[in-house]
N, C-alpha and C positions, 0 to 999 in steps of 0.2 A: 495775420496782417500786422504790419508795423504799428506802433503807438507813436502818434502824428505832434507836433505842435505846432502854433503859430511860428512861422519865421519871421515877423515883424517886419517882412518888404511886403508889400501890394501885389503887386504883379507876381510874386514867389509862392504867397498862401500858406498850405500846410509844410512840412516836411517833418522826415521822423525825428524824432525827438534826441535820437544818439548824435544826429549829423548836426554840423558848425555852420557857421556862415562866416567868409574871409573874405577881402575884396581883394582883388586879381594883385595889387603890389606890395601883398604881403608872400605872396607865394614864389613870385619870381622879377624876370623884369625884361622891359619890354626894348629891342633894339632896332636899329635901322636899316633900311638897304642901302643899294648902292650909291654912293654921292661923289660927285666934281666928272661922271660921265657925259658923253656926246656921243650924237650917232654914229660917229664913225668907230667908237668902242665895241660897240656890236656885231655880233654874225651870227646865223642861226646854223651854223655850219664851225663844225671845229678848224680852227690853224695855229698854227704854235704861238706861245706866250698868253693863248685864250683861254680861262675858264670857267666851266659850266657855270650856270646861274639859274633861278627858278622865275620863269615868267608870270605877269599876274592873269593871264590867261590857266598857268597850271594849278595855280591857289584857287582861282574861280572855279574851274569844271572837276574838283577832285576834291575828297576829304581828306587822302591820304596821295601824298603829291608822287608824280607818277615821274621818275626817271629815268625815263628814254623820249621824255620831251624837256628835255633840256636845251636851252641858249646858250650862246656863248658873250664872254665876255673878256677883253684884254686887260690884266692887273698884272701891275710893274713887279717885281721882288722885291722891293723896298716901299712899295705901296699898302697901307694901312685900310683893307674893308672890312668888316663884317661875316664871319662866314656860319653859314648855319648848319648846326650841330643836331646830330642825330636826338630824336624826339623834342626837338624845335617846334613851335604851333606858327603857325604864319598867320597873319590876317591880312583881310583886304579892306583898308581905315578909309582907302576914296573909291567912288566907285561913280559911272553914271548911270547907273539904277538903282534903284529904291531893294530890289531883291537880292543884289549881290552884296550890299555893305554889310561887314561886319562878318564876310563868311569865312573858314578856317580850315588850312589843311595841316597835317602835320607831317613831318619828314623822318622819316623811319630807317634810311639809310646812313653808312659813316664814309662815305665819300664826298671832299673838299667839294663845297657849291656855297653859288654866293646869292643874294636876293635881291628882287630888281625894286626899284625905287621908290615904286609906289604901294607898296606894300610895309608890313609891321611883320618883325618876329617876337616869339614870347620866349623866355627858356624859363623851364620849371627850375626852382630851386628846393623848396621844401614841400611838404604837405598834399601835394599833389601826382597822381599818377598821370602824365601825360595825354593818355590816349580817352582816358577818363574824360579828363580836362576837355579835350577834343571833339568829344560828344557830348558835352555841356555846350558847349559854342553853335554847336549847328543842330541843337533841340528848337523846336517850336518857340518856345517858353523864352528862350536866350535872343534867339531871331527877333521877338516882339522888343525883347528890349533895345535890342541895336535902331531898331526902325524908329523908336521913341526920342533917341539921341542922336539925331544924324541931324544933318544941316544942308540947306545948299540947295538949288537948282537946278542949274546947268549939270553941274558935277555934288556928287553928294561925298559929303565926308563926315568921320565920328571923330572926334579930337580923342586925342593921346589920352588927355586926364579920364574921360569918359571909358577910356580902352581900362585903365590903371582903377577906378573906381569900381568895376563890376564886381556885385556880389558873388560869390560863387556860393553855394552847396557841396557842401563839402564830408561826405563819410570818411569813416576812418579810413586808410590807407590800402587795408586789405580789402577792405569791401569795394571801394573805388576800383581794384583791379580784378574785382569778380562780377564788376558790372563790366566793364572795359572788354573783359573776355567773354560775358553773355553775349555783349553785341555784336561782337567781331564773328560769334559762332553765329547767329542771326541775319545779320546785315550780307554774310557772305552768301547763305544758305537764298537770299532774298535776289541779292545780285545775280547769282547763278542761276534763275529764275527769268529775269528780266535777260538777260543775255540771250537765253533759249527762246524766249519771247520774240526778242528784236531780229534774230537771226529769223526766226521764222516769219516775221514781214517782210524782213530784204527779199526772203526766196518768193513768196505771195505778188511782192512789188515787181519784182524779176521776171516771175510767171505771166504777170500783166502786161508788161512794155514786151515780150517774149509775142506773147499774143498780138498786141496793137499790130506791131513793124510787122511782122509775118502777115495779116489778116489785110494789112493797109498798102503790100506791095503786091502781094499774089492774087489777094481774093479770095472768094468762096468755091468756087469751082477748082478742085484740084486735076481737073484733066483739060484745062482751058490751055490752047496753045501759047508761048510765049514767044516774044523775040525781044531783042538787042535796046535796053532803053535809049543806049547811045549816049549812055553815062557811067563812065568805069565805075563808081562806089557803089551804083544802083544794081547794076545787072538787066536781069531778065525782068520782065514783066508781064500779063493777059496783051496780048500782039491786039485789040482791038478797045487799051485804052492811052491814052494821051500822055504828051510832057509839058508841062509849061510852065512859063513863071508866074510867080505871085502877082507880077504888075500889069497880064496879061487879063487877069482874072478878076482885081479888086482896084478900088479909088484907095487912096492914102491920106488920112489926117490926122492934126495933132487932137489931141484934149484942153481944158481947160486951164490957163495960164495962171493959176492961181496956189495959192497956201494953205494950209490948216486952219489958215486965222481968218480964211474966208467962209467955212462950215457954219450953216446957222442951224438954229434948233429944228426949223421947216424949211420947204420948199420942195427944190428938184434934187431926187439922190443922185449920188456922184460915185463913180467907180475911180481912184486914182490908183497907181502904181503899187502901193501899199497893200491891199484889198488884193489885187492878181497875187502878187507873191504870198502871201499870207493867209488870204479868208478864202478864196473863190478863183483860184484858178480853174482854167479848162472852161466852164457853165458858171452862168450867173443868170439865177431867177429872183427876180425883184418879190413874186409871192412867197416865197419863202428866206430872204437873204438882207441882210437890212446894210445898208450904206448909211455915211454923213448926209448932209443936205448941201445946194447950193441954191443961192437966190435967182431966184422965176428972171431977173431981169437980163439974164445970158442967155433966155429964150431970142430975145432980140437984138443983142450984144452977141452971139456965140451961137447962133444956129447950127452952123456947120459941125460944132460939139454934139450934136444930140446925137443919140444912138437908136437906134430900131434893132425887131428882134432879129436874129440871125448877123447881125455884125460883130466883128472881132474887136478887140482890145487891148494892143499888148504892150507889156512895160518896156517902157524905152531906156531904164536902167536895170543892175542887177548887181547887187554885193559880191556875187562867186559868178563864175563863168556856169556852172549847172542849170542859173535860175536866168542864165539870157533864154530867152527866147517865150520866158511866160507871158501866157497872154488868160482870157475868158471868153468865151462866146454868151452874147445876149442871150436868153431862152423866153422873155416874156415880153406884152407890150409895151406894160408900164413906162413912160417916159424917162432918161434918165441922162446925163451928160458924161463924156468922160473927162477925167480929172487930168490935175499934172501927171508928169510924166509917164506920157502914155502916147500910142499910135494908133490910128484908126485903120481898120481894113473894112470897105464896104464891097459885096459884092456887086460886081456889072454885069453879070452873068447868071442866068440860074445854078444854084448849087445847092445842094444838101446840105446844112451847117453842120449837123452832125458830124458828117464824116468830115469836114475840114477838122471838127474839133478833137478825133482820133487822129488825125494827119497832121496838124500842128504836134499835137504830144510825139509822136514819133521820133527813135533816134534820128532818121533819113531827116527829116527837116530840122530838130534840135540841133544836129552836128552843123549843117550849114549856117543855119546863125552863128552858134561858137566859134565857128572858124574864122571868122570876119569881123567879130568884138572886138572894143578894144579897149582901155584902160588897164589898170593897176587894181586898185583899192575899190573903184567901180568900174564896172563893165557897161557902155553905151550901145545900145541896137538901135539903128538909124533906120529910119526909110527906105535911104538906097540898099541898106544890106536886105531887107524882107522882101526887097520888089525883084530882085535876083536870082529868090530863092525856087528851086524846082521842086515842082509836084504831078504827082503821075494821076490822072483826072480818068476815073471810070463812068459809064454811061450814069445818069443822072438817076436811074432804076438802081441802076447795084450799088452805087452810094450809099443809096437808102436801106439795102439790104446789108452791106457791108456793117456800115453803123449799127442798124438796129440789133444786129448777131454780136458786135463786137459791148453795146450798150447792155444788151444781157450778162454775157460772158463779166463783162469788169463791174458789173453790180452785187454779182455772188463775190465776185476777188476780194472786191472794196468792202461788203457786206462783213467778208471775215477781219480782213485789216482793221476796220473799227473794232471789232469785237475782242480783238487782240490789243488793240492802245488804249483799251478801256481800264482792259486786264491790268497792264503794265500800271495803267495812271492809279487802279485802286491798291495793287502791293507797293508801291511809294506812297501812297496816302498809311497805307500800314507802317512802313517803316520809320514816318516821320512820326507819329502817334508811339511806337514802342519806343524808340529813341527819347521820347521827352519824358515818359512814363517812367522808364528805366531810371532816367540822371536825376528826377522830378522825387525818387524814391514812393512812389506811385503802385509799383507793384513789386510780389517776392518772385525771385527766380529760382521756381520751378520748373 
């Protein structure tokens, strides 16, 4: 075990006694991205006179910046940027969350690229091994400090001096590059891991939407006669169940015309737009699921908001085109209103919620909502496009069998999916722990 000493910062504690402590502008210096551009500079597509540049989307989702997601960018020949040089550290000094400021990738390649605007580059100059460096910035221990120095609101940012003043830990040269290469052997060995992990949800998630749409058009009966839905993308279906539309089957209304800033500490929970996408898509049980609150007095204001069990819910926006068409179905009595941005389906009809709530998930009804979306940057699902939408209605008996076989079946899928993102979430809780241990001089590598 090392022999430790105080390193006379707080937040830093022990360290071994052979390592220094330098602040970051003694080592190198810190430059800027791209200045005196406009949107029309841009293309996320190569054309002549453009060259690549690193977006702060690739500095946020990577430690080691990944290119084959590169942008473009037009610079004159006689125009004067920035360009960043193989074992550059990038930082990201603004951000609008609290979790991304201050995170670091570093660029490991020697091909011409340039940095976009909102971003910082560091280049090592002395005393430092780059990739070392680079895992000092995104340890635990380094993370705390950025979130100490940051400022802001709306948009959060670390000023330059605060970037120029960090302490660093610093071993001698070789040792720095014998940590550098523990973790590279580590981090990969960990990643290769998680890879193998995630593929094996897609194929788990696949296996499930594989089951839903097969079980939600055919049925349970595999020798039930079929005929002609009389819908080319549908096909066949049981000749003794139904087609109709949504608006045939259900009432339509909005949610509640309100804000975040209307949420009180009690009253009535509220499901908005945020909660589908996020917490409780598909099912929402009030006994086990907790919502904001909104004030009792939209009982009398907003009746028409309230929800009962077995009513639908769905968001009437959607960031990507994937996540149109999420909605929840109620599962309990509990009283509760729907929030902004959101759509009511009530049924008029007896149905089985259930099975609508496997029928909803289905590509067959996912696809016709996406088709009919529309925006850019958000995707809107209106009323008219849900009231449009076909669904093929079995006897009110096999609904209930349908669901209940399909309710089993996705309990064991789901049962394993958790068990697997649990996996994933405790070896990233591993890797962010040796990463800080490692650069922290915290442990020998053995």
């Amino acid at each position: 075990m090392k022999n430790l000493k105080n390193s006379g910062i707080e937040w830093l504690g022990e360290i071994p006694e052979h390592w220094e402590i330098k602040r970051l502008r003694y080592v190198g210096y810190i430059f800027g991205g791209l200045t005196g551009k406009t949107a029309k500079d841009f293309n996320r597509e190569y054309q002549k006179g453009f060259k690549p540049y690193i977006t702060f989307t690739n500095v946020c989702n990577n430690t080691i910046i990944d290119s084959n997601k590169m942008e473009y960018v037009s610079i004159g020949d006689l125009e004067t940027q920035n360009k960043v040089l193989k074992n550059d550290i990038l930082f990201l000094q603004t951000s609008e969350t609290f979790d991304d400021i201050g995170k670091t990738a570093i660029y490991l390649d020697d091909k011409e690229v340039y940095l976009n605007t909102f971003c910082k580059g560091f280049r090592v100059e002395k005393s430092a091994y780059p990739l070392f460096l680079n895992y000092i910035f995104i340890s635990l221990t380094y993370k705390r400090y950025f979130l100490s120095n940051c400022s802001g609101f709306t948009r959060i940012n670390l000023r330059q001096e605060h970037l120029l003043d960090i302490p660093l830990i610093l071993p001698p040269l070789k040792e720095q590059e014998q940590i550098a290469n523990f973790l590279d052997e580590k981090c990969e060995k960990i990643q290769n891991f998680i890879e193998k992990k995630e593929k094996l949800l897609s194929l788990l998630q696949e296996q499930k939407q594989a089951l839903i749409n097969e079980t939600i058009t055919k049925g349970l009966d595999k020798n039930v006669k079929l005929k002609n839905s009389g819908i080319e993308w549908l096909g066949e279906i049981p000749e003794h169940w139904e087609v109709r539309k949504l608006k045939m089957l259900f009432s339509f209304g909005n949610g509640l015309n309100i804000t975040k800033a209307d949420f009180i500490s009690f009253g009535i929970p509220c499901i908005s737009y945020g909660e589908i996408h996020s917490k409780y898509p598909c099912r929402l049980d009030l006994s086990v699921h907790k919502l904001p609150f909104v004030s009792e007095t939209y009982l009398n204001d907003k009746p028409q908001s309230l929800l009962s069990k077995g009513d639908f819910v769905f968001a009437d926006t959607s960031e990507d085109i994937e996540g149109s068409g999420n909605f929840t179905c109620i599962q309990s009595n509990i009283p509760l209103f729907a929030g902004y941005h959101t759509i009511i389906l009530r049924p008029k009809t007896q149905i089985y919620s259930l099975y609508f709530s496997f029928l909803f998930d289905s590509i067959f009804v996912r696809n016709q909502i996406r088709e009919k979306v529309w925006g850019v940057k958000v995707f809107s699902i209106t009323k008219s496009i849900l009231k449009e939408v076909q669904c093929f209605i079995p006897p009110l008996k096999e609904q209930e069998q349908i669901a209940n076989f399909l309710d089993e079946k996705c309990e064991k899928i789901d049962s394993l999916i958790t068990k697997i993102k649990k996996q994933i979430e405790l070896i990233k809780e591993y890797k962010t722990t040796l990463i800080n241990e490692a650069v922290c001089g915290r442990m020998d590598l053995k």
